[in-house]
C-alpha positions as CSV (number, residue, x, y, z in Angstrom):
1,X,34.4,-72.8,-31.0
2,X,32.5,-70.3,-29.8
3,X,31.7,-71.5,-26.8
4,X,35.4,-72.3,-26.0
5,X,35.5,-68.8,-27.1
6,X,33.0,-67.2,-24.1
7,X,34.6,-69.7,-21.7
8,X,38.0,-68.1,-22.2
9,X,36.8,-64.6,-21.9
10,X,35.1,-65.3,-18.8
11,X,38.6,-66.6,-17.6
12,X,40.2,-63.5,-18.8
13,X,37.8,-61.4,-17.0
14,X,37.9,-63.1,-13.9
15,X,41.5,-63.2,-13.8
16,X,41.9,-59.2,-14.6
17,X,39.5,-58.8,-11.8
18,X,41.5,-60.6,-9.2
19,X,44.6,-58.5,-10.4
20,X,43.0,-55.5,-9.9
21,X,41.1,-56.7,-6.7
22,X,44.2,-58.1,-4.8
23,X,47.3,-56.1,-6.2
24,X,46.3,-52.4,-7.3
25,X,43.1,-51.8,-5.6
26,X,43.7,-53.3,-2.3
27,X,47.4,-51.3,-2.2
28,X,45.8,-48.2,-2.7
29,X,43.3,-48.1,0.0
30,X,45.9,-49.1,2.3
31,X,48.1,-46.3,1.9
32,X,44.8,-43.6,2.1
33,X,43.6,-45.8,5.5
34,X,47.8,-45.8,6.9
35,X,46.5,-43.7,9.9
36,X,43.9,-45.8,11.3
37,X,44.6,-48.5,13.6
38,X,44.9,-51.9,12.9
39,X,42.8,-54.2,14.8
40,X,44.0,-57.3,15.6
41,X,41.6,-60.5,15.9
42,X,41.6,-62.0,19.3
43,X,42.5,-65.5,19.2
44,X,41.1,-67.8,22.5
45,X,43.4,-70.7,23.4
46,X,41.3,-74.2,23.0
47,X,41.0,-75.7,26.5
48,X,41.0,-79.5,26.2
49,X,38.3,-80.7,29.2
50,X,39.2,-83.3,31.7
51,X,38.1,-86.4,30.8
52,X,38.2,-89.3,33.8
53,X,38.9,-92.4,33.4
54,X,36.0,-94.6,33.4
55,X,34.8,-92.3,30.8
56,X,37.5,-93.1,28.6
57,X,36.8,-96.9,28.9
58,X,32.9,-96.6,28.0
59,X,34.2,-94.5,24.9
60,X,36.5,-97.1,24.0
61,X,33.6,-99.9,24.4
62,X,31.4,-97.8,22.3
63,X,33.7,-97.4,19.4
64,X,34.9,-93.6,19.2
65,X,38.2,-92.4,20.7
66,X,38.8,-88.9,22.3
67,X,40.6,-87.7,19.4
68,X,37.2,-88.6,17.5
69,X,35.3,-86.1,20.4
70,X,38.1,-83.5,20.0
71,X,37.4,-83.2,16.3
72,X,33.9,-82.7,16.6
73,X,34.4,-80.1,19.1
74,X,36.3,-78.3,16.6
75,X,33.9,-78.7,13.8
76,X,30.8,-77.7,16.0
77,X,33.2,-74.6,17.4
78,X,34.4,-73.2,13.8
79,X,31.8,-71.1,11.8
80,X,30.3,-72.1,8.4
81,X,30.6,-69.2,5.7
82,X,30.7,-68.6,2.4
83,X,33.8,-67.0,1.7
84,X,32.9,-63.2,0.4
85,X,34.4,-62.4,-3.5
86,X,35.7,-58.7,-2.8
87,X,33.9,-56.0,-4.4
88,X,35.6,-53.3,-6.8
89,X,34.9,-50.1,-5.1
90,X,36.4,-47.5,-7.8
91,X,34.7,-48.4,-11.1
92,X,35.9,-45.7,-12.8
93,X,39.7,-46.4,-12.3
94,X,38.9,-50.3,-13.1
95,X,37.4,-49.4,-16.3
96,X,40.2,-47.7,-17.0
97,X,42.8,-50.6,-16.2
98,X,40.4,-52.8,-18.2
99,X,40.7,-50.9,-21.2
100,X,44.5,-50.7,-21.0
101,X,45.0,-54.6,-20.8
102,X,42.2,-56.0,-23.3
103,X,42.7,-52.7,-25.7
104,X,42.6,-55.4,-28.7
105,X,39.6,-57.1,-30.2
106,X,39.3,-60.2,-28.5
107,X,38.2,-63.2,-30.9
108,X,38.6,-66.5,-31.5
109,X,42.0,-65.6,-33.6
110,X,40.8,-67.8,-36.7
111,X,43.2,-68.3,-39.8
112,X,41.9,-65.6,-42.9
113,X,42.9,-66.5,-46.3
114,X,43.2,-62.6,-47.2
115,X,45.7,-62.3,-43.9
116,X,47.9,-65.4,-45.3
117,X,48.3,-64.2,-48.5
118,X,49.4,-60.9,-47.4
119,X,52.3,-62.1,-45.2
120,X,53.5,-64.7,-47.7
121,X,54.1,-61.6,-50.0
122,X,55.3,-59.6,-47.1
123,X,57.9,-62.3,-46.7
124,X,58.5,-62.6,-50.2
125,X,59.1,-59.4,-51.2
126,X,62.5,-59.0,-48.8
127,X,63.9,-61.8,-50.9
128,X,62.8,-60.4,-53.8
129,X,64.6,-56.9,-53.1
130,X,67.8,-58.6,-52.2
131,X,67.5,-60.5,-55.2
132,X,67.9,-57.3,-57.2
133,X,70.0,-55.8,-55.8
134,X,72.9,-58.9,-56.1
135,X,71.5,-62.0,-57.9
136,X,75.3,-63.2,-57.7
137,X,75.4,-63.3,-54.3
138,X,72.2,-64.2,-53.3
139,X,71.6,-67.4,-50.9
140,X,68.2,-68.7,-50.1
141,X,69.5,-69.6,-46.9
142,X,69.4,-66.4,-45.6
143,X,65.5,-65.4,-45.8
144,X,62.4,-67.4,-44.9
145,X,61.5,-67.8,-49.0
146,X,63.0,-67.6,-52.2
147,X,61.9,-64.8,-54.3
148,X,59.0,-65.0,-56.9
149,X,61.5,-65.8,-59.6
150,X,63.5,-68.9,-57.5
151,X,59.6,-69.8,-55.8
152,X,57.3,-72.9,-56.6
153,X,54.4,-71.8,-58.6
154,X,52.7,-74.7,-57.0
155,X,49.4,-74.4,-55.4
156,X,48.1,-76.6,-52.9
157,X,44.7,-76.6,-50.8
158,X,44.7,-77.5,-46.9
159,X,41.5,-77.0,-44.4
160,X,40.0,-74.7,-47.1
161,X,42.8,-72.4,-47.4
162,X,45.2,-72.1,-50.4
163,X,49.1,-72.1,-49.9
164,X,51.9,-71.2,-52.2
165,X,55.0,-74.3,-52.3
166,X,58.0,-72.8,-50.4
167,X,60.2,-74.8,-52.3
168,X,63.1,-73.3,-54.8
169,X,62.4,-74.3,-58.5
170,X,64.1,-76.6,-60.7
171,X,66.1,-75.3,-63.2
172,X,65.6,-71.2,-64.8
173,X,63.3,-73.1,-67.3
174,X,60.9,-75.0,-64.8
175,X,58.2,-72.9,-62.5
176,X,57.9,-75.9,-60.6
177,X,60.2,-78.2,-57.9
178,X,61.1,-81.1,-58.1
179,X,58.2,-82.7,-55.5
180,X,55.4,-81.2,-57.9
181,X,57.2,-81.6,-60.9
182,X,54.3,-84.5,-61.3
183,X,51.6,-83.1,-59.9
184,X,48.6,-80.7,-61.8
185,X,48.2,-77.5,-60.2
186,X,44.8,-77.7,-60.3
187,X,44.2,-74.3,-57.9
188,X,46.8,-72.2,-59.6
189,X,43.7,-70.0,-60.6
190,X,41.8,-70.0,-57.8
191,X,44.9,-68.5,-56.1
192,X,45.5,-65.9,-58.9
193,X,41.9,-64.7,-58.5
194,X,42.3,-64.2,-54.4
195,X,45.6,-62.4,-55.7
196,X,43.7,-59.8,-58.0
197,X,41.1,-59.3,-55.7
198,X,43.3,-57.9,-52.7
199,X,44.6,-55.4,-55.1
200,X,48.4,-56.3,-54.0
C-alpha cells in the first residue's frame, strides 16, 4: 500500500508540474517577452535526386526499392535528441501554486474505526432530532438511519472494523431486527467500549 502510495504521489507531482510548466508559467513569460520578435525556423524543401534508369533496375535486382533509399535518406537527414523536460524558472511562485493545490495531507486515505463511528452518530443524530420533535409523523424513509430508539442494536465485525445494523427494529419491545433476531451479538461490548472512549 505504501508503495502504490509513493507511486501516486509521484503522478501527482508530475502532473502539477506539467500544469504549471505548460499553462501558467509558459503564458506568463509570453506576455513579459510580447516585444521581442518571433523567429521563425527555416524549413528547406527535400530535393528528391535523379535516379537513371539502369540504376533503378540493379536496385530492383538487389532487393531494395527507391522508396526504401528515400527513407533512409530521411532517417540519416533528421537529428537524434532527447526531447528536453522544461525547467520551472520562478520557484517561488511554483511553491506557491503547489501549496494551493495539495494544501491537504496527502495519505493513503485508509478507513479509521474512530472516524466511522463518528459519522454513524453524525447521521444518526438528524433522525434522532426529528424523532422528537414529531414521533407521529416520523418516516424512516426520509433520513439515511433510523434513530437510536427505531435502530438495530446489532453489532457486526467486517475487515477489523465494527459496524452498527442499519436496520429498523422489531417491535417497541425487541432491540434487535428481524435478520439478527437469531444471531448473538457477540461484539456489542467491544463497540460500547470504542463508544466510551471517544467521549461522544
Amino acid at each position: 500500500m505504501e508503495i502504490l502510495s509513493k507511486d501516486i504521489n509521484k503522478l501527482e507531482n508530475s502532473v502539477a508540474r506539467y500544469i504549471y510548466i505548460k499553462y501558467i508559467q509558459e503564458r506568463t513569460f509570453e506576455l513579459e517577452n510580447i516585444t521581442e520578435p518571433i523567429v521563425e525556423p527555416i524549413v528547406e524543401p527535400i530535393v528528391e535526386p535523379i535516379v537513371e534508369k539502369d540504376k533503378i533496375r540493379d536496385d530492383k535486382s538487389s532487393g531494395s526499392s527507391p522508396d526504401d533509399n528515400k527513407a533512409k535518406k530521411l532517417e540519416l537527414s533528421t537529428p537524434k535528441h532527447k526531447p528536453t523536460i522544461p525547467k520551472v524558472v520562478d520557484k517561488v511562485s511554483y511553491t506557491i501554486y503547489y501549496k494551493n493545490i495539495f494544501h491537504q495531507s496527502r495519505s493513503c486515505f485508509t478507513l479509521n474505526q474512530n472516524d466511522l463511528i463518528r459519522e454513524d452518530i453524525q447521521i444518526m443524530t438528524l433522525a434522532d432530532k426529528a424523532y422528537a420533535e414529531n414521533p407521529a409523523a416520523f418516516k424512516i424513509g426520509d433520513f439515511k438511519l433510523p434513530p437510536d430508539v427505531l435502530r438495530c442494536s446489532f453489532i457486526r465485525k467486517h475487515h477489523h472494523r465494527y459496524y452498527r445494523c442499519r436496520n429498523q427494529i422489531i417491535n417497541k419491545d425487541s432491540d434487535i431486527c428481524k435478520k439478527h433476531e437469531n444471531s448473538e451479538n457477540i461484539y456489542y461490548d467491544n463497540y460500547n467500549d470504542l463508544l466510551e472512549a471517544l467521549n461522544l
